[in-house]
Every structure is written in structure tokens, then in C-alpha cells.
LUMVEXKE-113358 format. One record per atom (N, C-alpha, C): x, y, z; residue in three letters. Coordinates in steps of 0.02 Angstrom, whole numbers, padded with zeros to 5 digits, always signed. Layout:
N
XYZALA...
***
This chain:
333
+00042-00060+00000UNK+00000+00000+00000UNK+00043+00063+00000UNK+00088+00063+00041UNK+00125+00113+00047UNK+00174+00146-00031UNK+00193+00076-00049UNK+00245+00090-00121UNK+00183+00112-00160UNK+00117+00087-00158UNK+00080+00095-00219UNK+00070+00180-00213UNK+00053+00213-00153UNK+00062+00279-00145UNK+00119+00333-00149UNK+00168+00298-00124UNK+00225+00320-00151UNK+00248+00342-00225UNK+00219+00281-00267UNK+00231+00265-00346UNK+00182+00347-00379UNK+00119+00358-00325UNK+00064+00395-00355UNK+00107+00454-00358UNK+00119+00466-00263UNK+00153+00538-00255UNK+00215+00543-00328UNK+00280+00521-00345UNK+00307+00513-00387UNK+00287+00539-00458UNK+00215+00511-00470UNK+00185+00507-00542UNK+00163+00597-00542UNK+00139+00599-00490UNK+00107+00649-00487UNK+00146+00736-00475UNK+00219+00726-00452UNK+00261+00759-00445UNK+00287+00754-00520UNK+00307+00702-00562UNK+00325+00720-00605UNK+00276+00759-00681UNK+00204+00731-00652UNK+00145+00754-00691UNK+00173+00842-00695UNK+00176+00845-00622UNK+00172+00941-00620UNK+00232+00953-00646UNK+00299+00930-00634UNK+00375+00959-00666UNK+00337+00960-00761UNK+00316+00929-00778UNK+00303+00939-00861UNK+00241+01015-00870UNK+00192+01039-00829UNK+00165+01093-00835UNK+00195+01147-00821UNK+00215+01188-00863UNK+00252+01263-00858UNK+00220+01301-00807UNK+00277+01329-00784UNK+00269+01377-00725UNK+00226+01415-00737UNK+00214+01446-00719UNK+00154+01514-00707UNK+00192+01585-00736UNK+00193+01617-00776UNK+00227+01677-00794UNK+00203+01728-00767UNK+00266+01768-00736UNK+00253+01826-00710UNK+00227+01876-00748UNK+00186+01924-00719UNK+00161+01979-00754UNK+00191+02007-00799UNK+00153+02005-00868UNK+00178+02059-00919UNK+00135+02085-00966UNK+00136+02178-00993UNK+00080+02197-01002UNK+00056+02155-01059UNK-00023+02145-01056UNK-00055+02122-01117UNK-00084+02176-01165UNK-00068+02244-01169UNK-00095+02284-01227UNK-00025+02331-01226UNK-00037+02383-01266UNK+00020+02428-01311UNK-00002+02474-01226UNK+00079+02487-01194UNK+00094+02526-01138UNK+00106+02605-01157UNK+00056+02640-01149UNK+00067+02716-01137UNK+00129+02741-01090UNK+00155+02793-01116UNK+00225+02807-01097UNK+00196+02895-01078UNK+00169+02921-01020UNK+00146+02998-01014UNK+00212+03039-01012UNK+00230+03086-01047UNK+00283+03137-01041UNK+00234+03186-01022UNK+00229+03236-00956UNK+00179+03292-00944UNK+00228+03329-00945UNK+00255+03352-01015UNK+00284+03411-01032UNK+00292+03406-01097UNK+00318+03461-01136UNK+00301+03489-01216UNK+00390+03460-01254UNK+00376+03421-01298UNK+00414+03414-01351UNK+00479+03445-01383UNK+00540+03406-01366UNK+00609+03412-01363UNK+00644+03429-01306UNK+00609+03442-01245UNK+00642+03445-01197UNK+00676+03369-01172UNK+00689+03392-01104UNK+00745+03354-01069UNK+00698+03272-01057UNK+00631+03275-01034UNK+00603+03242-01014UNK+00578+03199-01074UNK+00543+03258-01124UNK+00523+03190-01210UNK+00574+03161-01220UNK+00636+03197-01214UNK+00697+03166-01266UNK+00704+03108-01223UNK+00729+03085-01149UNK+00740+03026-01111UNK+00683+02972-01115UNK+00628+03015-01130UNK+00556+02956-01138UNK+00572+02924-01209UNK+00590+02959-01245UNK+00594+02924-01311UNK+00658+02911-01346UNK+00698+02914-01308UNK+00756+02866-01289UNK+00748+02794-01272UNK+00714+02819-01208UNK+00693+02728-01187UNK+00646+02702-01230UNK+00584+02726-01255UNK+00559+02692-01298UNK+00602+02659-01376UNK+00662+02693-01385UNK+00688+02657-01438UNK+00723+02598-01413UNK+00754+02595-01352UNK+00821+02572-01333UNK+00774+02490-01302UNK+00707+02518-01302UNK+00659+02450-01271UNK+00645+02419-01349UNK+00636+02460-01400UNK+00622+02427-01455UNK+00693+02384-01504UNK+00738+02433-01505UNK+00794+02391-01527UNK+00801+02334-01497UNK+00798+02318-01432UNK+00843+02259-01386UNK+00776+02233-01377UNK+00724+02242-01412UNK+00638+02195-01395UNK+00635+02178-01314UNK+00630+02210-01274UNK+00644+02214-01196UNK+00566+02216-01190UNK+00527+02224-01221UNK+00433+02207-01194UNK+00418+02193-01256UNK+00370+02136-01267UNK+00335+02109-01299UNK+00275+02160-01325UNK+00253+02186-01291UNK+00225+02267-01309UNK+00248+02303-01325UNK+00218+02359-01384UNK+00230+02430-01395UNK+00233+02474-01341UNK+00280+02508-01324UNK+00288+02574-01290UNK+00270+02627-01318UNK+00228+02668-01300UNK+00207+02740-01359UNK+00211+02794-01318UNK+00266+02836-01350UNK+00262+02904-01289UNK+00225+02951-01336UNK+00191+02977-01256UNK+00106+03016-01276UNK+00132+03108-01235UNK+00158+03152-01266UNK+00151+03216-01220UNK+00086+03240-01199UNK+00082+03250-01151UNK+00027+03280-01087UNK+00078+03354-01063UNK+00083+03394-01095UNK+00106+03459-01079UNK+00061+03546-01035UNK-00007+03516-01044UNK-00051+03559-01033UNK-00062+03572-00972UNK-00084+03642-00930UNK-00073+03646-00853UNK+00002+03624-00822UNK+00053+03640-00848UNK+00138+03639-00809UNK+00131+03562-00803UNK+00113+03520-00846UNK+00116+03461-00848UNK+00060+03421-00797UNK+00009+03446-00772UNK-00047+03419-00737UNK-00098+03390-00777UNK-00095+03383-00840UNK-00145+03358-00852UNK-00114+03280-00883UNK-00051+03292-00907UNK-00009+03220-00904UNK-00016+03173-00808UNK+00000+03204-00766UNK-00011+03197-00695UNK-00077+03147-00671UNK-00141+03204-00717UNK-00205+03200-00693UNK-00229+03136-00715UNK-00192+03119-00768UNK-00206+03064-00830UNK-00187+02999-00790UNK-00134+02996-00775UNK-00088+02950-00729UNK-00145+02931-00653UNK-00143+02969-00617UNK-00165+02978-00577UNK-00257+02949-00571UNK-00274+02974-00636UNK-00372+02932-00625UNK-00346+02867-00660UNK-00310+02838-00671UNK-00278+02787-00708UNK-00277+02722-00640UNK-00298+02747-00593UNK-00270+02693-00523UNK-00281+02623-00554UNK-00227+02594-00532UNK-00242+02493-00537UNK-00235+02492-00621UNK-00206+02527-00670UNK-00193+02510-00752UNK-00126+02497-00743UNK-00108+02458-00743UNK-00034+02437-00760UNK-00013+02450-00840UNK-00049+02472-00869UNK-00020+02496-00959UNK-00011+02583-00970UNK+00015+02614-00903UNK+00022+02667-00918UNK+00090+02681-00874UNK+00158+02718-00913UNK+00181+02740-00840UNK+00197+02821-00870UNK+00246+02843-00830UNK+00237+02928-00816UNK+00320+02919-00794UNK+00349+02979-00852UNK+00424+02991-00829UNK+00411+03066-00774UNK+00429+03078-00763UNK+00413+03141-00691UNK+00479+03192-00691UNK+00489+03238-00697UNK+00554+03306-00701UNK+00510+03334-00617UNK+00531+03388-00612UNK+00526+03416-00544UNK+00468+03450-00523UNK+00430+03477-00594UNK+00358+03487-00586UNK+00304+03444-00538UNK+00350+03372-00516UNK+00297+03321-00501UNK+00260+03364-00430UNK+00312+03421-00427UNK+00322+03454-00326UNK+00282+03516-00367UNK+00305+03558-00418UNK+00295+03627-00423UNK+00230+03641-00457UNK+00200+03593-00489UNK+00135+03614-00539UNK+00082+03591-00459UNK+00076+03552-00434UNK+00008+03554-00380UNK+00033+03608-00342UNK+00094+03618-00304UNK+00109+03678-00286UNK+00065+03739-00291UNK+00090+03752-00353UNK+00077+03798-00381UNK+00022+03842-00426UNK-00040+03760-00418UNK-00076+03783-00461UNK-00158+03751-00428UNK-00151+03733-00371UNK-00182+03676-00327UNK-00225+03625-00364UNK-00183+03603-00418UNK-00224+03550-00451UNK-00218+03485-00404UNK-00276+03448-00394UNK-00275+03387-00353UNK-00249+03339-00350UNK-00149+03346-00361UNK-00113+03300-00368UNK-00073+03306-00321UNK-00043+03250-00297UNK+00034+03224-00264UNK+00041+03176-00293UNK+00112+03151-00280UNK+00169+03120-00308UNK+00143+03046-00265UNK+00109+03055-00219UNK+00082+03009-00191UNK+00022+02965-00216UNK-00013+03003-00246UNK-00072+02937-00299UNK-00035+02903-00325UNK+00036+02912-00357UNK+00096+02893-00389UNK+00135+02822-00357UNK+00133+02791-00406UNK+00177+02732-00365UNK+00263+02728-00402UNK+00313+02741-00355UNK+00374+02750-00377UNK+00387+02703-00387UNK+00421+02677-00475UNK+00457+02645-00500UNK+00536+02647-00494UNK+00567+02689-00523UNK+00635+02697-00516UNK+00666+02753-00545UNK+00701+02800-00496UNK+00769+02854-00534UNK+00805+02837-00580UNK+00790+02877-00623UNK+00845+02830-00701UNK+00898+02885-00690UNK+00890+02955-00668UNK+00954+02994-00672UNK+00922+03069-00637UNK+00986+03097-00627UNK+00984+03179-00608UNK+00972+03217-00671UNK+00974+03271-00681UNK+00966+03332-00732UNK+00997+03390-00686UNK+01039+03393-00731UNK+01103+03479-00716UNK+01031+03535-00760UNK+01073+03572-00721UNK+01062+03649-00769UNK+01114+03698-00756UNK+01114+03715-00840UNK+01175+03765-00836UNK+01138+03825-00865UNK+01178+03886-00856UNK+01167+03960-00861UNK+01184+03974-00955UNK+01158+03964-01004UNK+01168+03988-01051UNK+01155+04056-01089UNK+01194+04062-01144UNK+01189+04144-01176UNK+01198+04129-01252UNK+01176+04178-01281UNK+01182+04162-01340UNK+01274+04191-01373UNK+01313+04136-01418UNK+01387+04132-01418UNK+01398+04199-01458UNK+01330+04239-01485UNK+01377+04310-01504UNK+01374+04350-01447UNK+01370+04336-01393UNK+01367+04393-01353UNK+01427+04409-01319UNK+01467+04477-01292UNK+01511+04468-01242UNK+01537+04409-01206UNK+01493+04409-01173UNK+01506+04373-01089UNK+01552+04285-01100UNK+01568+04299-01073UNK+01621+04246-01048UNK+01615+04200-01010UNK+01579+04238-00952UNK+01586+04216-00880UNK+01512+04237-00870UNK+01501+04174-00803UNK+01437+04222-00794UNK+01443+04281-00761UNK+01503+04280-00712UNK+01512+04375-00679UNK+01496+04435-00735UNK+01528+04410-00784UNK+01505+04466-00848UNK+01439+04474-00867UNK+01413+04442-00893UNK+01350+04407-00895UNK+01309+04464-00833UNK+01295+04421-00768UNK+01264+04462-00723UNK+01287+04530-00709UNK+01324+04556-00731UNK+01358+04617-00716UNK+01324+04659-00771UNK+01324+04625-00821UNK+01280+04678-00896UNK+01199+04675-00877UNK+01170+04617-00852UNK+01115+04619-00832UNK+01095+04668-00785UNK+01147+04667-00734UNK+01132+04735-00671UNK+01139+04801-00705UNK+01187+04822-00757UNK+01194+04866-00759UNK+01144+04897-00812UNK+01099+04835-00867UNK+01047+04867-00892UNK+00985+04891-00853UNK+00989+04858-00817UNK+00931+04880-00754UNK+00870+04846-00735UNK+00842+04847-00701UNK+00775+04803-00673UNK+00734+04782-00731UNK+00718+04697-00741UNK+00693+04686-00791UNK+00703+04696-00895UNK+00745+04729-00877UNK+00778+04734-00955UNK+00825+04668-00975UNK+00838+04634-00947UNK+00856+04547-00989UNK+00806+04509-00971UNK+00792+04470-01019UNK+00746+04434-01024UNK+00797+04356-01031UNK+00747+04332-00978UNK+00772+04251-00969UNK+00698+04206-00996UNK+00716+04146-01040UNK+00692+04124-01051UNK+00687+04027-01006UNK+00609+04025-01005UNK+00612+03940-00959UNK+00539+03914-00976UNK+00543+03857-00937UNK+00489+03810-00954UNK+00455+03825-00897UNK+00396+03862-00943UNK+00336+03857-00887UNK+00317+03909-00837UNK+00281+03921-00786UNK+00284+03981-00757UNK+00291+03927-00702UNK+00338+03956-00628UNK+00324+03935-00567UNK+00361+03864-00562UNK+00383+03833-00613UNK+00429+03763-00613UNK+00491+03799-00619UNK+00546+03744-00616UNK+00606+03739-00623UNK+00652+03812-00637UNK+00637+03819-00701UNK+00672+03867-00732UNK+00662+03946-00685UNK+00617+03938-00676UNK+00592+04016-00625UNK+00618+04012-00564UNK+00601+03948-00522UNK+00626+03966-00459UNK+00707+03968-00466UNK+00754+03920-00524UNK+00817+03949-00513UNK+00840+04031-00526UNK+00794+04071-00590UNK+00772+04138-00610UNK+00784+04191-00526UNK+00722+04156-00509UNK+00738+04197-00430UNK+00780+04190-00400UNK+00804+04117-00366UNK+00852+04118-00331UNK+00931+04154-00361UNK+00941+04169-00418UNK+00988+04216-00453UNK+00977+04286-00435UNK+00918+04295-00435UNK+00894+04363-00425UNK+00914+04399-00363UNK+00887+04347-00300UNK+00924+04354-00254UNK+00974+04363-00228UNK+01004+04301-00274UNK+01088+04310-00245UNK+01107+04392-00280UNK+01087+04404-00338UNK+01128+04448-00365UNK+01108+04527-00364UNK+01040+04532-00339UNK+01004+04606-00361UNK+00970+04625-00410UNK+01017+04569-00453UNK+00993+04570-00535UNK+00909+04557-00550UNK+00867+04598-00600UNK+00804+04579-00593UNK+00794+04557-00671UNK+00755+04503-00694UNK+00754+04475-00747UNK+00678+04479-00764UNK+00675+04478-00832UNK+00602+04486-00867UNK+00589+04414-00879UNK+00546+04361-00846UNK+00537+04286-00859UNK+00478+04285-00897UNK+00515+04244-00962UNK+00476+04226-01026UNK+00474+04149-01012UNK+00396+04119-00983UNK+00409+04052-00993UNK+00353+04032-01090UNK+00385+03955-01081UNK+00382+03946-01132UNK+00370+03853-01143UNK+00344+03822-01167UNK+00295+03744-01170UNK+00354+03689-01158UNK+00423+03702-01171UNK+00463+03641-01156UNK+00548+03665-01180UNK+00586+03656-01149UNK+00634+03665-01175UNK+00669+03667-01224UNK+00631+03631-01259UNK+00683+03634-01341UNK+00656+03698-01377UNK+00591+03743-01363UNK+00591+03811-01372UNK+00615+03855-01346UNK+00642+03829-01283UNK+00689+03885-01242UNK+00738+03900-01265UNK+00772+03846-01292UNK+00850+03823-01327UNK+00832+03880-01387UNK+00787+03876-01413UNK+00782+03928-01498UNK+00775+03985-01491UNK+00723+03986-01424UNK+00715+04086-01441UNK+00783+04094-01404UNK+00833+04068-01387UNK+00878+04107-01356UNK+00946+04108-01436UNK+00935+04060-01463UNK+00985+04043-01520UNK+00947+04109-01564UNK+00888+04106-01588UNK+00880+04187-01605UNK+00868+04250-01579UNK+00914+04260-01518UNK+00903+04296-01480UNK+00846+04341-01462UNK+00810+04310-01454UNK+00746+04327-01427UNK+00730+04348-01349UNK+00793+04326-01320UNK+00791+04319-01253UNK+00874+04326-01253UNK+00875+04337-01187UNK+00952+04332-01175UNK+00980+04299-01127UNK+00945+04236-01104UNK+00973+04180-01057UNK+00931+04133-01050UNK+00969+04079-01031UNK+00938+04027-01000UNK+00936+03995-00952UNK+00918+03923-00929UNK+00953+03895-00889UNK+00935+03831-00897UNK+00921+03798-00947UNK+00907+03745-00981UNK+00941+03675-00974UNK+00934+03632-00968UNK+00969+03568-00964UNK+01019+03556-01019UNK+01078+03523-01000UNK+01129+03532-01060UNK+01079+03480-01120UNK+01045+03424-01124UNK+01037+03403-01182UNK+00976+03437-01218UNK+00943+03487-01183UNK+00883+03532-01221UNK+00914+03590-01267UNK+01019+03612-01246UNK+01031+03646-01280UNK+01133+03638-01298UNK+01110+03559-01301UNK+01202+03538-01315UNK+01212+03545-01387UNK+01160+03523-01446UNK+01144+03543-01520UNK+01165+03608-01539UNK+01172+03648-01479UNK+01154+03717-01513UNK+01239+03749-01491UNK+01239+03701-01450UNK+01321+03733-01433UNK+01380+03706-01450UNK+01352+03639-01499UNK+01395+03607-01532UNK+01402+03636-01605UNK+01359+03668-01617UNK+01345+03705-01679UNK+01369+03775-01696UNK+01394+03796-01627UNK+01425+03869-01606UNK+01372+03919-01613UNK+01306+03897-01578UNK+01260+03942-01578UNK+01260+03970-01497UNK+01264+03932-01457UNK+01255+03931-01387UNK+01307+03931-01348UNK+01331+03969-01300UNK+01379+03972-01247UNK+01375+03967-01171UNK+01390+03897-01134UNK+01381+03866-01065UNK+01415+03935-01020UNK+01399+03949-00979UNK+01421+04000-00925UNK+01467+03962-00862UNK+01396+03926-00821UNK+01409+03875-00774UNK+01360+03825-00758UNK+01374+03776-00705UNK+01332+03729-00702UNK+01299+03738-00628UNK+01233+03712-00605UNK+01200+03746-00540UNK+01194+03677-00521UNK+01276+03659-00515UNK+01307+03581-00452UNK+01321+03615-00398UNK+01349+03560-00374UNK+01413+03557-00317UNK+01480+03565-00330UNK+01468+03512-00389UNK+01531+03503-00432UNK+01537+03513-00525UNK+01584+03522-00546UNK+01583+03509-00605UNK+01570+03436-00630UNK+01520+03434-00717UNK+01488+03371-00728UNK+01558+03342-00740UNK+01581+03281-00743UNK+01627+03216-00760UNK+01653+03205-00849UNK+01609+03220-00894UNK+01635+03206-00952UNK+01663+03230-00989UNK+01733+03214-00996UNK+01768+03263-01031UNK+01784+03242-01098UNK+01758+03210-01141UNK+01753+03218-01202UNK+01713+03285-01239UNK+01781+03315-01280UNK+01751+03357-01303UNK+01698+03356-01346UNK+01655+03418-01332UNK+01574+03428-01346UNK+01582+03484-01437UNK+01646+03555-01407UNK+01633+03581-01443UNK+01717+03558-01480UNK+01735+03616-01521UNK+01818+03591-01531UNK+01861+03598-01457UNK+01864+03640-01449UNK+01888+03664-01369UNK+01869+03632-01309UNK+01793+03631-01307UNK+01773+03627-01226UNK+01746+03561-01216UNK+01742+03530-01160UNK+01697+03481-01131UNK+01642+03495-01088UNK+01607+03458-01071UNK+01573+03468-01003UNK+01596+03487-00934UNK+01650+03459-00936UNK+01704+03448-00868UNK+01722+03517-00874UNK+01737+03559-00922UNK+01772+03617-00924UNK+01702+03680-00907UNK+01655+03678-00918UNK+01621+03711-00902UNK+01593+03712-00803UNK+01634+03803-00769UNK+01635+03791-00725UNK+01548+03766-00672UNK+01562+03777-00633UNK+01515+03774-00567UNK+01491+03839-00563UNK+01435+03863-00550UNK+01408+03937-00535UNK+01438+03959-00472UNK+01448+03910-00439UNK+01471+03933-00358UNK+01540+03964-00386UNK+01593+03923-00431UNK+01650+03951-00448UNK+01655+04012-00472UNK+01594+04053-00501UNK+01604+04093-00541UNK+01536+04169-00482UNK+01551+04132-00423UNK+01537+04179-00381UNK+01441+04180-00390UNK+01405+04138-00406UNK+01340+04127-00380UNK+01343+04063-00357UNK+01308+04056-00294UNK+01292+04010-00254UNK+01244+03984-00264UNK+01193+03958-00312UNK+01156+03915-00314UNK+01150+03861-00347UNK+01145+03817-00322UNK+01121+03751-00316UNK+01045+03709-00349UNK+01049+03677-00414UNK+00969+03641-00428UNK+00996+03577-00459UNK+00965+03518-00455UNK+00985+03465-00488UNK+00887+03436-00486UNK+00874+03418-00544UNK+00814+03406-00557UNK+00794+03311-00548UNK+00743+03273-00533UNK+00725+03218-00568UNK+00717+03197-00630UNK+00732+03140-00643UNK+00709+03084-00702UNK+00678+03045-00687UNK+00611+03002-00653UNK+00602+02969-00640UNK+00551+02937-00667UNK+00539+02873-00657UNK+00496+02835-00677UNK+00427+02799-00604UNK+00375+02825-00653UNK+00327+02809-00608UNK+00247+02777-00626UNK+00214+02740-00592UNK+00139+02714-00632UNK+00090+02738-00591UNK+00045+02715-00587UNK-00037+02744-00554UNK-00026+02736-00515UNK-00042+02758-00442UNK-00062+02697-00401UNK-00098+02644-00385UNK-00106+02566-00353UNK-00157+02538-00338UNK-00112+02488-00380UNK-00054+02485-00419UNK-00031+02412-00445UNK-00006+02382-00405UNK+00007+02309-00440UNK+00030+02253-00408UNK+00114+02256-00396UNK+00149+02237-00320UNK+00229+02229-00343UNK+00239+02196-00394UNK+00225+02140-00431UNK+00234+02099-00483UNK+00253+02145-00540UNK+00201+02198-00568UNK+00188+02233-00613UNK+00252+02299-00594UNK+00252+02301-00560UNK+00326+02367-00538UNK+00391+02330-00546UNK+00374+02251-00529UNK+00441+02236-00531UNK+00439+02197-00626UNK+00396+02205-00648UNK+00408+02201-00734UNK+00447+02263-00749UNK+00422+02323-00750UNK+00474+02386-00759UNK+00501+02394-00749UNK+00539+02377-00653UNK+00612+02386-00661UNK+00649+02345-00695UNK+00627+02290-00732UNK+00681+02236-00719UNK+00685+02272-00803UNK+00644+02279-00824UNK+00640+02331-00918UNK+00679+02387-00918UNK+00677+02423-00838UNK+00729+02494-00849UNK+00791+02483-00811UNK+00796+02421-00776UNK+00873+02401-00783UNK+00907+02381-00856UNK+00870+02363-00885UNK+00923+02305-00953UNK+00928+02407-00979UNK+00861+02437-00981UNK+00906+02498-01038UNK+00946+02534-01013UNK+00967+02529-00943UNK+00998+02579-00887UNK+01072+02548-00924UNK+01071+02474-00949UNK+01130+02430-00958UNK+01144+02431-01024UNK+01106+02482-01063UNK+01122+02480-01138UNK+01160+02536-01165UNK+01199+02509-01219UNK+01278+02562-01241UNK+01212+02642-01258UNK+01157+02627-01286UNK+01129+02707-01310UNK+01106+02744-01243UNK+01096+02710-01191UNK+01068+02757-01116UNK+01145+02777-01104UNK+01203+02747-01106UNK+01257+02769-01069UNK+01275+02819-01132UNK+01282+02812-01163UNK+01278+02879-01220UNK+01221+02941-01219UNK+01183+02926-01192UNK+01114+02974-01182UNK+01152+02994-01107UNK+01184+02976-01060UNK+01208+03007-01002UNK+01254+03053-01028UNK+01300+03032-01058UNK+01362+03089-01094UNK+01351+03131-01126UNK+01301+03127-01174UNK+01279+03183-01212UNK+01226+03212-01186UNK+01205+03209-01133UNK+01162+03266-01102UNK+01204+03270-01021UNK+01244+03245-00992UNK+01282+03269-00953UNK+01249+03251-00894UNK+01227+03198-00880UNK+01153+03200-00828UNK+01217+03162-00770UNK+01186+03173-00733UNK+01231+03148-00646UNK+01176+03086-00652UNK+01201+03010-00650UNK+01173+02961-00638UNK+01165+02927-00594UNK+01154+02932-00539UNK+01108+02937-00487UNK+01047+02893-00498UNK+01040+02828-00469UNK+00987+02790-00516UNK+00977+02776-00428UNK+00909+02775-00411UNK+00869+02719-00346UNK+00813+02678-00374UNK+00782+02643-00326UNK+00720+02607-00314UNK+00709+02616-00266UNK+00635+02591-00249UNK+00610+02550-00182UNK+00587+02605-00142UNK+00618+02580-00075UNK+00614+02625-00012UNK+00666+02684-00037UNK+00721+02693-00052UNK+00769+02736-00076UNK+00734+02792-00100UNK+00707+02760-00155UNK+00694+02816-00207UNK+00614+02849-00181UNK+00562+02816-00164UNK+00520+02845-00097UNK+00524+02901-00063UNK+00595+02866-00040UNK+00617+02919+00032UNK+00648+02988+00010UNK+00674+02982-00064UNK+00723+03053-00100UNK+00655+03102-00112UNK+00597+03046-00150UNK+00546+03099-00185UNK+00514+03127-00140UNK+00495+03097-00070UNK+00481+03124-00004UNK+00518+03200+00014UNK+00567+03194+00014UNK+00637+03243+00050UNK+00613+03292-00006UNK+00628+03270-00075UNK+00624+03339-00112UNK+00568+03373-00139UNK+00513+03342-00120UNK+00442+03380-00097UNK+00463+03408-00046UNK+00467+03402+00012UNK+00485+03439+00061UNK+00524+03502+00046UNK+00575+03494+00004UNK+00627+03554-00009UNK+00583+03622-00056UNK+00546+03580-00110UNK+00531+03620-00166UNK+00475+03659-00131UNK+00438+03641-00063UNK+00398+03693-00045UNK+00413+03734-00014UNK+00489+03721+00023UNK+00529+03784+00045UNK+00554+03819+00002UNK+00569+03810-00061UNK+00609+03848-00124UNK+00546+03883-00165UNK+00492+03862-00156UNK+00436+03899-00199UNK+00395+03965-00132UNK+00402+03943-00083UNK+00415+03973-00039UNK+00444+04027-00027UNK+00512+04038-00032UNK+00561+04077-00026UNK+00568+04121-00096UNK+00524+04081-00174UNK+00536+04141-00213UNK+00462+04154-00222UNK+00406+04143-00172UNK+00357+04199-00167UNK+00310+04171-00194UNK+00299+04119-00240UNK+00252+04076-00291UNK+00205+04030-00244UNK+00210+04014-00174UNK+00179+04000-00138UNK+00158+04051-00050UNK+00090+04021-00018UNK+00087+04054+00053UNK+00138+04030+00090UNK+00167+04062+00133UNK+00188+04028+00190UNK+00163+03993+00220UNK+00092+03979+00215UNK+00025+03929+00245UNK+00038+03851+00212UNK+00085+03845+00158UNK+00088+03778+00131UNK+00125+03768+00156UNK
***
């Protein structure tokens, strides 16, 4: 009796080794890719980066389709994401607006309906001018600005009340200097009206305006690090990235380093989060993302998990003291 059960258990163990495992989650329709910002900036260009770098190396069995949501400082890309709860076929790359557009505009978002996927990288910003002009340096630079007088240079940025403005102010501050802020739908228009001088500065991410300074249209001032960026392959004949100083070096003290991140609705499954990272590790590991780091100069800086949670936590926290401090919010927030 016993062997005859034995023989069963056996039969029956090997019955199941011949039925295939159970496959982990993977999307079953074409995955929406939300960029909530306007076309050629820092944020389309990395979204549709990865959408190629997933299609060359066939890394999802699905289409990836990046969709811009630019409308409302990127809230309505946000808003989209966000009534989306429990769809695992949508995710959302996020720049720093994820803090400054509800901020700023009390649309009914946090970063919190949001379920964090993973930091693919930092975003620099540097102080640009257009390359017929004087300036050299940014001391020159801010020195012609002071001496035209309150509001007579016009700086150009993305958006009103995001990124580009609060670094606008915090310059302002440091320097006295008062600037005329022209915002504008996404960076890669910032990059032009300043190449036809339309404006007379920026502060744009190096890959929204490295085209233009490889072309000898555009001239880097400094970078708003800690440190100078790492790559020193030259960009123009002369210069690298590495060679372009620090703002602190050149006697302004401020400080911005933006998000890249990757994020879905809330209400999904770990299963389904851990399909995407394991998709934005292999492109994190591919020769065109490490080339997309060099040629836009990005500080790579990659988290997950609790990590990356705990950063987007902290720098909500910061961006309501910095919107704060340049006046775009109450002191009541």
C-alpha cells in the first residue's frame, strides 16, 4: 500500500514538473509612456530614448508609445496618470514639476497617488547665452544684466512657477539682478528663442541645448552643481562638459539638480513594478542610455524601492521651501 502511494506521489510530482510555470506579469496591450511636458525637452527626449532602446533590444513584448501631456505645467499628463489607479499599461516619466505644478496651481495631485518605479538619473542645469554675445563668464554676464537695469534681460524657461523660474529667482536674489521671465511649453523652445536671440538667457538642461552649442550657436556659463559634470570628451572643438565651470565658482551660489524618474498609477501590483524595473534596468545597461548620459551630461544617480520613496519624499519637502522663498507660494503651505 505504501509503495503503491509512493509510486502515485512520484507520478504525480513528475505530472506537475512537465506543466510550465506560471509567468510573471507582463503587459497584455500597447503601454502608454505619459511625458507631462512639451516636445524636445529634457524629459520627451529621455522618454523616447527609452522607448527606442526598449524597441531595438525587444525588452517588452508590447509597444511602448510616448504620448506628451504638456497642458497645465504638466498636470494634465499627472491627472491622466493619476485617475488611471490599478492600469498597469500606463507609466509617467516625472522632471521636478511632479512638486511645483500642484504647488503651484492647486491641481489635485501628489506624487503620492503615484507609485514610484525607479530614478533613471539627475538633470544639471547650466546658465546659457547666446555665443555672439560678450560674456564669458557668468560675472560678466550678471554684471551687464545689473547694469541694464530692473527687468531689461529677459530670461527664457519652461513654464511659469517650475524649475526654470525658481532657479530665475534664486539668481535674482543672490545677485540684485532683476530679470524679465519669458516662460515657454518645453525646453527645446527655450533652446531657440535664445539661439535667435529673442531672449538673452537661459538655464536649460545641457541636452535641451548641447545641439546648439555644438553648432557654435550657444555658450555654457556654469553649471547649478556642487561640482563640475565628469565628461570630458570634447562637446565643442575646445570645450567639454568637465570644463564648463560650477556657478558657485564663478561667484553665484546656487544650487538645482532636477528628477528623471519613472513612475505608474497607483493601486498596482509589486509583480507589475517589478516588470518595469527589471525593463529599466536592461536599458539603464544599454551602450545608447550610457551615451544618452554623456551627451546630455546627466549625474546618474539611479534608486528604487524605499530609496527612491524616501528622496521623492525629502524633495517635496525642499521644493515647498524653495517655492516658498521665491514667493510663488503662502507661507501657509
Amino acid at each position: 500500500m505504501k509503495s503503491a502511494i509512493r509510486n502515485a506521489v512520484a507520478a504525480l510530482l513528475s505530472a506537475a514538473a512537465l506543466v510550465p510555470a506560471a509567468h510573471a506579469w507582463e503587459p497584455a496591450k500597447t503601454v502608454e509612456f505619459i511625458v507631462p511636458a512639451g516636445t524636445g525637452g529634457g524629459a520627451d527626449q529621455m522618454a523616447r530614448t527609452i522607448q527606442a532602446i526598449v524597441a531595438k533590444n525587444n525588452l517588452m513584448k508590447q509597444s511602448l508609445v510616448v504620448i506628451n501631456k504638456p497642458g497645465g505645467a504638466g498636470a494634465e499628463g499627472f491627472l491622466e496618470v493619476k485617475g488611471a489607479k490599478g492600469d498597469p499599461h500606463k507609466i509617467i516619466i516625472t522632471l521636478s514639476n511632479l512638486f511645483t505644478t500642484p504647488l503651484a496651481t492647486g491641481v489635485p495631485f501628489n506624487w503620492r497617488d503615484l507609485t514610484p518605479v525607479k530614478m533613471m538619473a539627475l538633470d544639471q542645469f547650466v546658465l546659457w547665452v547666446n555665443a555672439s554675445t560678450p560674456y564669458k563668464t557668468a560675472k560678466e554676464f550678471l554684471a551687464a544684466a545689473k547694469a541694464a537695469g530692473p527687468g531689461k534681460f529677459k530670461m527664457a524657461g519652461t513654464g511659469s512657477k517650475q524649475e526654470d523660474q525658481i532657479i530665475t529667482v534664486a539668481i535674482e536674489k543672490q545677485t540684485g539682478v532683476k530679470f524679465t521671465y519669458i516662460p515657454f511649453k518645453g525646453g527645446g523652445d527655450v533652446a531657440v528663442q535664445l539661439v535667435g536671440n529673442h531672449v538673452d538667457s537661459t538655464v536649460n538642461n545641457p541636452i535641451e541645448a548641447v545641439a546648439h552649442w555644438r553648432a557654435g550657436k550657444l555658450r555654457p556659463l556654469c553649471v547649478f552643481d556642487s561640482k563640475r559634470m565628469p565628461y570630458k570628451a570634447k562637446v565643442t572643438d575646445t570645450q567639454s562638459w568637465a570644463d564648463i565651470p560650477t556657478c558657485k565658482e564663478q561667484g553665484l551660489d546656487v544650487e538645482y539638480l532636477m528628477l528623471r524618474g519613472i513612475f505608474m498609477p497607483g493601486g498596482v501590483s509589486n509583480d507589475q513594478v517589478k516588470y518595469y524595473l527589471n525593463v529599466l534596468r536592461k536599458v539603464q545597461e544599454s551602450a545608447d542610455w550610457k551615451d544618452l548620459m554623456e551627451r546630455g551630461a546627466f549625474n546618474t544617480t539611479s534608486l528604487e524601492g524605499k530609496e527612491y520613496a524616501d528622496w521623492v519624499a525629502r524633495e517635496e519637502a525642499r521644493h515647498v521651501q524653495l517655492m516658498k522663498s521665491a514667493g510663488f507660494i503662502g507661507s501657509g503651505q
